[in-house]
C-alpha positions as CSV (number, residue, x, y, z in Angstrom):
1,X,-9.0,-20.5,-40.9
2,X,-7.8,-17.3,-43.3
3,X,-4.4,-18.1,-43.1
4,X,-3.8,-15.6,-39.7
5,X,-1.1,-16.1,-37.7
6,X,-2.2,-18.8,-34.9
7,X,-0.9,-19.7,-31.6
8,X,1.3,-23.0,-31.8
9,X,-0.5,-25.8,-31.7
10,X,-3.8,-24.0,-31.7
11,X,-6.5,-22.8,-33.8
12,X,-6.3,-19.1,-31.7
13,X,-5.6,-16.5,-34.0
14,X,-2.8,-13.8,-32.5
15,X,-4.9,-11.0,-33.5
16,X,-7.5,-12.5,-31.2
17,X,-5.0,-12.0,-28.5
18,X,-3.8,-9.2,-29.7
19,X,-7.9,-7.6,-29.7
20,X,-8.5,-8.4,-26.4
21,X,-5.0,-6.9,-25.2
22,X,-6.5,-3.6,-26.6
23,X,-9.6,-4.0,-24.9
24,X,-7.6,-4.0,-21.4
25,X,-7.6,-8.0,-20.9
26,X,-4.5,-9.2,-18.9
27,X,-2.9,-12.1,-20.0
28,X,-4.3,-14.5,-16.9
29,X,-7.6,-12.8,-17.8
30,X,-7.1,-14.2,-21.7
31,X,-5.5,-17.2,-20.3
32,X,-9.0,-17.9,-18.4
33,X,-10.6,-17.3,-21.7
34,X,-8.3,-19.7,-23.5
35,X,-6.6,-22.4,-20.4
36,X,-5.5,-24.1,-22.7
37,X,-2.8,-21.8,-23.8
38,X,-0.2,-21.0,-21.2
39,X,0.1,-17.4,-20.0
40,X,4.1,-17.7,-21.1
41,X,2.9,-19.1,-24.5
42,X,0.7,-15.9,-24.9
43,X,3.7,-13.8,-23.8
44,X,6.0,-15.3,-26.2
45,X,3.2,-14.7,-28.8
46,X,3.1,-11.2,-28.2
47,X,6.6,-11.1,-28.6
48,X,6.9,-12.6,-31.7
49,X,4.4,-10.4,-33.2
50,X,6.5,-7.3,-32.2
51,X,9.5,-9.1,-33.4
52,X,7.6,-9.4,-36.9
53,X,6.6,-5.6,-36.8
54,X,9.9,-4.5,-36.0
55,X,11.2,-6.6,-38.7
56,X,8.6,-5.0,-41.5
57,X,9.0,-1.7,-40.5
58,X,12.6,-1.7,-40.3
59,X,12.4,-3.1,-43.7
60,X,10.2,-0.4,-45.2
61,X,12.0,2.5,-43.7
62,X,15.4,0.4,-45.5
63,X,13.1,0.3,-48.5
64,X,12.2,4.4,-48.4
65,X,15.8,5.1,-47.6
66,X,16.7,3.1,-51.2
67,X,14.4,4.6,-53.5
68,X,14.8,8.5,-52.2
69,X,18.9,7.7,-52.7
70,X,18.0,6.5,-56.0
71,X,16.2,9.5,-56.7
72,X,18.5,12.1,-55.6
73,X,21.3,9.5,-57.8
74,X,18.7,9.7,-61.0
75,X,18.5,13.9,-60.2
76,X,22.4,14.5,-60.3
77,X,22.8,12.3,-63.0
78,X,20.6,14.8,-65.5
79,X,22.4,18.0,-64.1
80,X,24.9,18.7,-66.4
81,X,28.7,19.6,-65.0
82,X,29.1,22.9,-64.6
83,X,32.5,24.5,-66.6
């Protein structure tokens, strides 16, 4: 494998899952294409890779937020105080 994110205990990459979500498969319908893994192990799959999105985006807005403070705190810092 390429080091992708994989379905516990399987060799089923999430964006697999995720591909064929996008190409209108249901979850029993991917769950007939892989019966080994569990319709609720799929659903908690797809969860978790929300959860993970959430989490990095949340994290680069936090990010954006810091470095246009810092900015705006480098600007006032070269305006000189007025008298």
């Amino acid at each position: 494998m390429s080091g992708d994110p994989v379905i516990a205990g399987t060799r089923v990459p999430i964006s697999r899952i995720l591909f064929l979500l996008k190409e209108g498969y249901t979850l029993e319908a991917i769950h007939e294409e892989y019966p080994h893994i569990s319709t609720e192990a799929l659903s908690g799959a797809i969860d978790e890779a929300i959860a993970v999105l959430k989490h990095t985006l949340h994290a680069k807005k936090v990010s954006q937020i810091y470095i246009v403070a810092r900015r705006e705190h480098a600007r006032t810092d070269e305006i000189p105080a007025s008298e």
